[in-house]
C-alpha positions, 0 to 999 in steps of 0.5 A: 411512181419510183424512178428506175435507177437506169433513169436516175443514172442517165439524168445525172449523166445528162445534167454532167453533161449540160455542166459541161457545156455551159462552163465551156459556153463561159470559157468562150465568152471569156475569150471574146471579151479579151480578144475585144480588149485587145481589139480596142488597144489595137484601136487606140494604136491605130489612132496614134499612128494616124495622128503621128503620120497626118502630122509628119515631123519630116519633110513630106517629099518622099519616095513612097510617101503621099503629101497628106500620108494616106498611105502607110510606107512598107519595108524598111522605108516606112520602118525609116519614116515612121516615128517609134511607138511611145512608151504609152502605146508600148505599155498598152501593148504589154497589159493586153498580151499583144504583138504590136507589129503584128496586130492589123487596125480595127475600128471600133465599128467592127469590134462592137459587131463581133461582140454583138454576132458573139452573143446570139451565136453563144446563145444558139448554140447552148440551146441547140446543146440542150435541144438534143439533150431533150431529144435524146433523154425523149427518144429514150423514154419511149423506147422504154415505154415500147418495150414494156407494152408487148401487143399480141400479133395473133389475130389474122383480122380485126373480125377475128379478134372482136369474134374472140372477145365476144366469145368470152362476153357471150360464154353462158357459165361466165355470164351465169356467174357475173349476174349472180354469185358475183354480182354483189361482191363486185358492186360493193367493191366498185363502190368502194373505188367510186366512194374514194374518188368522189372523196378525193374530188374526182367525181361528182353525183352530177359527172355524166359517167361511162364505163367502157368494156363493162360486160354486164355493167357491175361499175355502172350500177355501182355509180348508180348506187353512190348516187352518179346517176347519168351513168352508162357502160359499153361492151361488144355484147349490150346488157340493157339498160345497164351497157349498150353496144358499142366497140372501145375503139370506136366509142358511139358518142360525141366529142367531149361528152363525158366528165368521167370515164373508168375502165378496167379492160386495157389489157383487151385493147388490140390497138391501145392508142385507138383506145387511149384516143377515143377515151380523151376524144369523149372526155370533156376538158378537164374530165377524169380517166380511172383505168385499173391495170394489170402489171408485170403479169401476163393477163388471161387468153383473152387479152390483147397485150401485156403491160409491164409498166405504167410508162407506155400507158401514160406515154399514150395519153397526149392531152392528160396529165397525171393526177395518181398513180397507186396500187389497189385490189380489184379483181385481178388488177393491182394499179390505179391510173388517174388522169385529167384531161387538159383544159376546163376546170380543175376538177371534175 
């Protein structure tokens, strides 16, 4: 799949951005790691005015001034009685930048603190930095892929649009055509595409297949010809014993049934999500999904939405990861999707 230039442009800005944070993150620590530095000088002074004010060199019957100075004179008395600050504390002052008259005594206590409530605060606000990021690039891609899955309103009912979609399976000249002329050609190609994937490790003559929308079920006697026997397809109108009854939306089987699904009827579904849902509520863990898509065109009069890429079809798919995605000739269609659904084996 290539990217747009749209999407390669917004993760650049996106990764600008994270740069940005990240270094202001390292400014920040920085700056903490001095103010620490300058926490433990202020310590270390502290330290010496205790030490100088416990053993007093002066008489300690002042005004002012306790018996045992635990109380720090203020103004221009305790300016008087305390002794000067010594040329190592002076020189201590100096390498951290600081005021020394101005500084308040910590202890070291409170300095490892603030180190310790720095750290997860930093980390917390990062992922909260790229949190958003990661909301705001997913909220943008899916409003891109809304915009390229266009649903056509016009039915007053879902009666309504199942009694069109039969109106095409049930037309006799179509029908006619699909059972003779058409027939073969469309086999040997199915069976062409099966072939492949059964090359490439993606199905097995033992995988239980389904076939969903196939009308009168050319893929199912394709897999049927390669060798996949437990094969069966369903369609609105039956076409025994090839394709059995049964709405797409709803699909008539037990969860995880099926170890291989293929479809070619997308732009049919009124409701995809309903139609990507039952897929992988069918699909056994690990199971294959193949869906032959038409993109950037319009499909016929009978189709219930448009697709103009292969974002929103895979955006639906909330338990599957992509195993391809490639262009191929089948009747009107161009693209191939391939997916695996999660969990089981590696393979189908």
């Amino acid at each position: 799949m290539d990217c747009n230039g749209d999407e390669a442009a917004r993760g650049k800005e996106i990764a600008e951005k994270t740069q940005s944070r990240v270094h202001l993150l390292l400014s920040s620590l920085q700056a903490a790691h001095r103010v620490i530095r300058e926490e433990q000088a202020a310590v270390h002074l502290s330290r010496s005015y205790a030490k100088l004010i416990l053993q007093p060199s002066f008489p300690i019957r002042r005004r002012g001034f306790t018996p045992f100075g635990r109380r720090i004179l203020s103004g221009e008395e305790g300016k008087r009685f305390l002794p000067p600050i010594n040329r190592r504390n002076q020189m201590v002052f100096a390498t951290a930048g600081m005021n020394s008259e101005k500084f308040p005594f910590l202890t070291r206590a409170r300095i490892v603190k603030a180190f310790i409530l720095c750290i997860p605060l930093s980390a917390l606000l990062l992922a909260l930095s790229l949190t958003a990021d990661y909301r705001g690039r997913s909220s943008l891609a899916a409003e891109k892929a809304s915009s390229d899955l266009h649903i056509r309103r016009s039915y007053k009912s879902y009666d309504e649009y199942v009694n069109r979609q039969m109106r095409k399976t049930l037309d006799p000249k179509l029908r006619q055509i699909w059972t003779t002329q058409d027939w073969m050609r469309k086999v040997e190609v199915f069976s062409q595409f099966f072939s492949r994937l059964r090359d490439e490790g993606l199905l097995r003559n033992e995988s239980r297949c389904l076939c969903v929308g196939a009308r009168v079920g050319q893929e199912v006697q394709a897999l049927r010809d390669i060798g996949v026997n437990d094969s069966v397809g369903i369609d609105l109108v039956p076409f025994p014993p090839l394709v059995q009854k049964g709405d797409f939306h709803a699909q008539p089987f037990a969860n995880d049934t099926f170890d291989f699904e293929f479809s070619n009827v997308f732009d049919h579904a009124l409701y995809p999500d309903r139609f990507v849902g039952e897929i992988e509520r069918t699909l056994k863990p690990g199971g294959i999904c193949v869906l032959h898509l038409i993109i950037r065109t319009r499909g016929d009069k009978y189709s219930a939405n448009d697709l103009f890429s292969v974002r929103p079809l895979i955006h639906l798919f909330k338990r599957s990861k992509v195993v391809h995605v490639r262009q191929v000739d089948g009747f009107g269609l161009d693209t191939e999707v391939v997916l695996r659904k999660k969990g089981g084996r590696s393979s189908s």
